[in-house]
C-alpha atoms as one frame of an Amber mdcrd trajectory, in Angstrom:
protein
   8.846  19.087   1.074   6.141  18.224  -1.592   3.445  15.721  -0.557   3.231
  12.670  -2.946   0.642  12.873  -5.918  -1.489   9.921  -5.527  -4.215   8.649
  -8.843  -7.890   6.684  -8.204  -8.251   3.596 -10.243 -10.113   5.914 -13.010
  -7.161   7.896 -13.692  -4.318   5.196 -13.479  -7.069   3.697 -16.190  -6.683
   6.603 -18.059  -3.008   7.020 -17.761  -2.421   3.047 -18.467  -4.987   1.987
 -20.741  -5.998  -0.869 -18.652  -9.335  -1.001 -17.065 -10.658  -0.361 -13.971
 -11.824  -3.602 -13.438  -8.613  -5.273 -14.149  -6.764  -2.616 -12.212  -9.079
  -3.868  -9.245  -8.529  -7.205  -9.818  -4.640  -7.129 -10.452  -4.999  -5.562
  -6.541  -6.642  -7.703  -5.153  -4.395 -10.521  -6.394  -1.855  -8.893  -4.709
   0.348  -7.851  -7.552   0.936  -4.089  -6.801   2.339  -3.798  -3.210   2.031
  -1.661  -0.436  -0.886  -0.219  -1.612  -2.350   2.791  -0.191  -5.943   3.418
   1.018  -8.168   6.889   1.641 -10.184   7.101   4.591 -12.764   5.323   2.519
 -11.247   2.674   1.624 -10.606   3.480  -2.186  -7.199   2.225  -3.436  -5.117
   5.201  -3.872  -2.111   4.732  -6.349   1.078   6.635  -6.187   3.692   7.090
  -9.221   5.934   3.792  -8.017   2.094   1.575  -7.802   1.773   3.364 -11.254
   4.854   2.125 -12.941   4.278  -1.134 -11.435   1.176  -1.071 -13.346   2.858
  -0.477 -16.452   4.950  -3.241 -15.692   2.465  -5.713 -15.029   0.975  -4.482
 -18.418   4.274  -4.892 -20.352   4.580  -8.640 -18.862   1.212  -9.594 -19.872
   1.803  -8.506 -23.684   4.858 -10.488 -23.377   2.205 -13.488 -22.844   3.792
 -14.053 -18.962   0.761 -15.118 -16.937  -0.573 -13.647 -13.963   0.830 -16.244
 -11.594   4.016 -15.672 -12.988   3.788 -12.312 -12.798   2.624 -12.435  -8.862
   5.813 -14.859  -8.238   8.367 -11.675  -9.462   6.303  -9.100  -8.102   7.142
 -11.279  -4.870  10.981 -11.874  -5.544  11.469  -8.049  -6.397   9.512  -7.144
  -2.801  12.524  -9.476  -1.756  15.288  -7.236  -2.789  18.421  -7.505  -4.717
  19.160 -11.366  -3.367  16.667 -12.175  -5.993  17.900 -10.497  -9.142  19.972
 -13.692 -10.255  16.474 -14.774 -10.030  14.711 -12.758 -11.836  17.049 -11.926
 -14.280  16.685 -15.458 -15.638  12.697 -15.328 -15.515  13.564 -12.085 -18.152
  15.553 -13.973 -19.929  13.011 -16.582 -20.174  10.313 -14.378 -21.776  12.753
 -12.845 -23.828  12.715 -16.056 -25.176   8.798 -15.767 -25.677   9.180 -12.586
 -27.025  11.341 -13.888 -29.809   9.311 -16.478 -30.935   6.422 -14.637 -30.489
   8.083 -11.779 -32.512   8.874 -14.649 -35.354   5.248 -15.654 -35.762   4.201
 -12.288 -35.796   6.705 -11.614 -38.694   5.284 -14.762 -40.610   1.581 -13.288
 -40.481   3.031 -10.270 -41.989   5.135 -11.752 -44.575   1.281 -13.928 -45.388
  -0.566 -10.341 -45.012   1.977  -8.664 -47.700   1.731 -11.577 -49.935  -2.145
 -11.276 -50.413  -1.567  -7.527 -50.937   0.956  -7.891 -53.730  -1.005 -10.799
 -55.033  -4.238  -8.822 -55.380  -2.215  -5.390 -56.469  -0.952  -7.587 -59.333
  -4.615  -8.733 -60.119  -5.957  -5.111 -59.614  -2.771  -3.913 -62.298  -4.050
  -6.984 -65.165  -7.831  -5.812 -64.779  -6.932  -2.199 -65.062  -4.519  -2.954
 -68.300  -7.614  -4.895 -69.949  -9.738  -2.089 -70.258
């Protein structure tokens, strides 16, 4: 039987990209469950507190806030009576996602016009000379 690999909060910084202080402070709000502890104290993370991490992560860049990520963090320590639940909190920041998504393509679509617009003017100053 293999003994579980557990990570300190440097190394689930390194392996998530968030930092150590948010990592801390994402704990102590209670957002990554059943967290383990080493005989001093230090939060110990296993693979499952890991992905739940990456979760947490993923939700934020989605724009969900922290409350409303603690609220289905809660419903999924709940079980599966709560996936109607939070299947329609998904579908909710799929939502955001989209229009996110569509204001993100509109910056672009502004970025590429200043590029072609100052190509062009680069192209008429090079054909004066």
């Amino acid at each position: 039987m293999s003994e579980d690999k557990f990570y300190s909060v440097k190394e689930v910084a390194d392996k998530t990209g968030l930092s150590e202080h948010t990592i801390r402070y994402y704990t102590n709000l209670g957002l990554i469950p059943n967290l383990s502890r080493n005989n001093n104290h230090y939060r110990m993370f296993d693979q499952e507190a890991l992905d739940t991490l990456l979760a947490i992560k993923c939700l934020r860049g989605t724009g969900m806030s922290l409350k409303d990520i603690k609220r289905y963090m809660d419903l999924v320590q709940m079980g599966d009576s709560t996936i109607p639940t939070r299947y329609n909190i998904m579908l909710k920041q799929k939502e955001a996602v989209k229009n996110k998504l569509k204001e993100v393509n509109k910056q672009l679509d502004f970025v590429n016009y200043k590029l072609s617009l100052y190509k062009e003017k680069m192209e008429e100053k090079k054909n004066e000379k």
